[in-house]
C-alpha angles and dihedrals in degrees: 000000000000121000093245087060095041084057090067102079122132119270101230100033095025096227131138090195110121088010109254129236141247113266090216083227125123088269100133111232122307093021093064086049103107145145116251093228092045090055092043086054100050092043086058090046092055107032091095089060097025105050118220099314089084082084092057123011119065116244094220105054099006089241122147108257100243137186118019091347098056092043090049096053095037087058088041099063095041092057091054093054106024100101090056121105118283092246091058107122095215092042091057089051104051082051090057098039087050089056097059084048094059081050099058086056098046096255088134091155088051087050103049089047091054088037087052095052095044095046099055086048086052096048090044090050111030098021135238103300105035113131093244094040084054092049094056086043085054096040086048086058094052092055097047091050089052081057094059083252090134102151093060101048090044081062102042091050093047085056090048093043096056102047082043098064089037102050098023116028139272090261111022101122094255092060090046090042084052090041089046101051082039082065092047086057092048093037088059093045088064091251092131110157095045085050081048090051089051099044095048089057092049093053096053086047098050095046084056105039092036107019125251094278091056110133080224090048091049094052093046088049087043089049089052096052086062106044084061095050090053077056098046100240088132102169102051090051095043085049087052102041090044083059091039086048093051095043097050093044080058105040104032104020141258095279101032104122098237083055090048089043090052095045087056095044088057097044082058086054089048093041085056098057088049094255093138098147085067102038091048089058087039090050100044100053081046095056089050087046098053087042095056096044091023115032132241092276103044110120091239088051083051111053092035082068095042088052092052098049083052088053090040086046088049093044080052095051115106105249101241086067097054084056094044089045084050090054090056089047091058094044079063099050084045085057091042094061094040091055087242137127121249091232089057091044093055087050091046092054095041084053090045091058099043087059088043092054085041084061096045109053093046085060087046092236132120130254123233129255113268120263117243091038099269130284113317108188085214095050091049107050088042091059095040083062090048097042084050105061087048090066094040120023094205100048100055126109085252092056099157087134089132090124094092093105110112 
C-alpha cells in the first residue's frame, strides 16, 4: 500500500479500513480525516461532560462538523431520541439540529416542516420570546427564503427583529444574524439597496461586537459583497470577497466549505467582469475540493461544475458575441435608470428609428447602419442572462450566491 493511502487513516482508530471521511470542520488535512461510527461513538461517550454540541462541534478546533460527517451525526442522534416525548429537551435539539442539517444539504422543504414542529413545542413550553423560541423562528425564516418564500420570511424575521432588539440588544449576534437574513429577503425580493443599507450596518456591528476575523463576521461581510454585485457594482465585491476569501483560507482553513463557498462566490464576481481565465482556474480547484468535503451530489458541488462550464462555454464564445451580448446589457442598465423595461426600451428605440427612416426617405436620403451590429439570437440570449443577474443576484447566469448562511 502506498504511503499517501496509508495517510488516510482515521483520526480517532487510526484505521484506514472503510476510508474515512472529511469532518468539514477547520482540521487541516489528515486530522479532519475520521470514521462516522468512530465520531458517533465518541459523541455518545461524551455527551454526559460535553452537553449537546458533541453531535455537531469538533473537539479539536471547536468548528461545526460540516458536509457527510455533520448530516451523519446529525441523523445519528435523532435516531437515537426520536422516539422520546416532544417535550424532551434533547429530542427537540437533535430536531433542530436535524433541520440545519437538511439545510446544509438543500433539503429546505424537509427543513420547514422539522423547524415548524419544533417551533410550536418551544412556544408552548418556553413562550414567545424566549431566546431559543426566537432562534428556531429565525432559522424557520431562513428555510422558507431559500424557498423563494420570501414574503413570509420577510414577515417572520421582521417579528423576530423587533423582540431581538427589544429583549436582547441592537447589536448582541442573534439580533445581527436576524438583521443580516432580513437583508437576504429583501435581498430576493429585488429590494437591493435597502438589503445594502442593512448589511452595511451588520457588518459594522459584527466587526465590533465579534472581531474582523468572526466567522459571522466573515459571512455578513460575504453577503454584502453580493448584494453589490446584484447591483453591479463588481469591483467593490471582487475587492470584499478577495479579503473574506484570505481571511477564511487563514482562519478556518483551505477546504473548509465557507472557504470553498467564498472561492466560488468570487469566481462569479470574476466570471462577470469577463475574467474568466481566473475564475476558470478559481472555479476548477474549487470543484476537486467540494468533491472531496462535500461529495460529488451535494447541491454546492453542483452548481460549482455547472458555473465553470458557464465560464469554459463563455471562454469558448467568439469574441464579437460577448460584445454584442455587452451592448444588450447596456441597453438594460439604460432601462433600469429610465424606470423602463428593457423590453419597452427596445420598443422605444425600434419606434425612434422608424421615424427616423420616415424622415428620411422623405428627405431621399439613407439611413445609417444601426449601431450594436443588429440582433444575434446568441448575443441576446447570452446578455439577458447577464442583464438579468445585475437586477437580481440569485437569478444570473453566475448564481453562486449560496453564502447567505449567518
Amino acid at each position: 500500500m502506498s504511503s499517501s493511502v496509508e495517510a488516510e487513516c482515521c483520526i480517532i482508530c487510526l484505521d484506514s479500513d472503510p476510508p474515512p471521511i472529511q469532518s468539514g470542520c477547520a482540521c487541516r488535512s489528515d486530522t479532519g480525516l475520521a470514521h462516522l461510527d468512530c465520531l458517533i461513538e465518541k459523541a455518545v461517550a461524551q455527551q454526559a461532560h460535553r452537553g449537546y454540541k458533541v453531535w455537531w462541534e469538533c473537539q479539536t478546533c471547536g468548528q461545526e462538523f460540516t458536509g457527510a460527517m455533520r448530516t451523519g451525526l446529525g441523523e445519528a442522534w435523532w435516531s437515537r431520541v426520536r422516539d422520546e416525548a416532544a417535550e424532551s429537551a434533547e429530542r427537540l435539539c437533535a430536531a433542530l439540529n436535524l433541520a440545519l442539517c437538511r439545510c446544509s444539504d438543500g433539503r429546505f422543504a424537509d427543513a420547514e416542516r422539522i423547524q415548524r414542529e419544533a417551533l410550536g413545542v418551544q412556544r408552548r413550553l418556553q413562550g414567545e420570546e424566549h431566546p431559543d423560541t426566537l432562534t428556531t423562528a429565525g432559522n424557520l425564516a431562513q428555510s422558507l427564503s431559500k424557498q423563494g418564500k420570501h414574503g413570509d420570511a420577510q414577515r417572520i424575521q421582521r417579528e423576530v427583529l423587533g423582540v431581538e432588539r427589544r429583549v436582547l440588544g441592537e447589536e448582541h449576534p442573534c439580533t445581527l444574524a436576524t438583521a443580516g437574513n432580513l437583508a437576504l429577503s429583501l435581498k430576493g425580493q429585488g429590494k437591493h439597496g435597502d438589503a445594502e443599507r442593512i448589511q452595511r450596518e451588520v457588518l459594522g456591528a459584527s466587526r465590533r461586537v465579534l472581531g474582523e476575523e468572526h466567522p459571522c463576521t466573515l459571512t455578513n461581510a460575504g453577503n454584502l459583497a453580493s448584494t453589490l454585485k446584484g447591483q453591479g457594482q463588481y469591483a467593490e465585491a471582487e475587492r470584499i470577497q478577495r479579503e473574506v476569501l484570505g481571511t477564511s483560507r487563514r482562519v478556518l482553513g483551505e477546504e473548509h466549505p465557507k472557504t470553498l463557498m467564498s472561492a466560488g462566490n468570487l469566481a462569479a464576481t470574476l466570471a462577470y467582469q469577463d475574467k474568466f481565465a481566473e475564475a476558470e482556474r478559481m472555479l476548477q480547484a474549487t470543484l476537486e475540493a467540494h468533491r472531496r468535503v462535500l461529495g460529488d451530489t451535494h447541491p454546492n458541488t453542483l452548481a460549482i461544475a455547472e458555473d465553470l462550464e458557464h465560464v469554459r462555454s463563455e471562454m469558448r464564445t467568439e469574441q464579437p458575441t460577448r460584445t454584442a451580448g455587452k451592448a444588450a446589457a447596456r441597453r438594460n442598465e439604460r432601462a433600469a435608470a429610465l424606470a423602463l423595461s428593457p423590453t419597452s426600451l427596445v420598443e422605444a428605440e425600434a419606434r425612434a428609428r422608424a421615424a427616423e427612416g420616415e424622415l428620411l426617405a422623405m428627405l431621399d436620403l439613407e439611413a445609417p447602419e444601426a449601431a450594436g451590429g443588429g440582433s444575434s439570437g446568441k448575443g441576446k440570449g447570452k446578455a439577458k442572462g447577464k442583464a438579468k443577474g445585475k437586477t437580481n443576484g440569485e437569478g444570473g447566469k453566475w448564481a453562486l450566491i449560496r453564502g447567505a448562511d449567518s
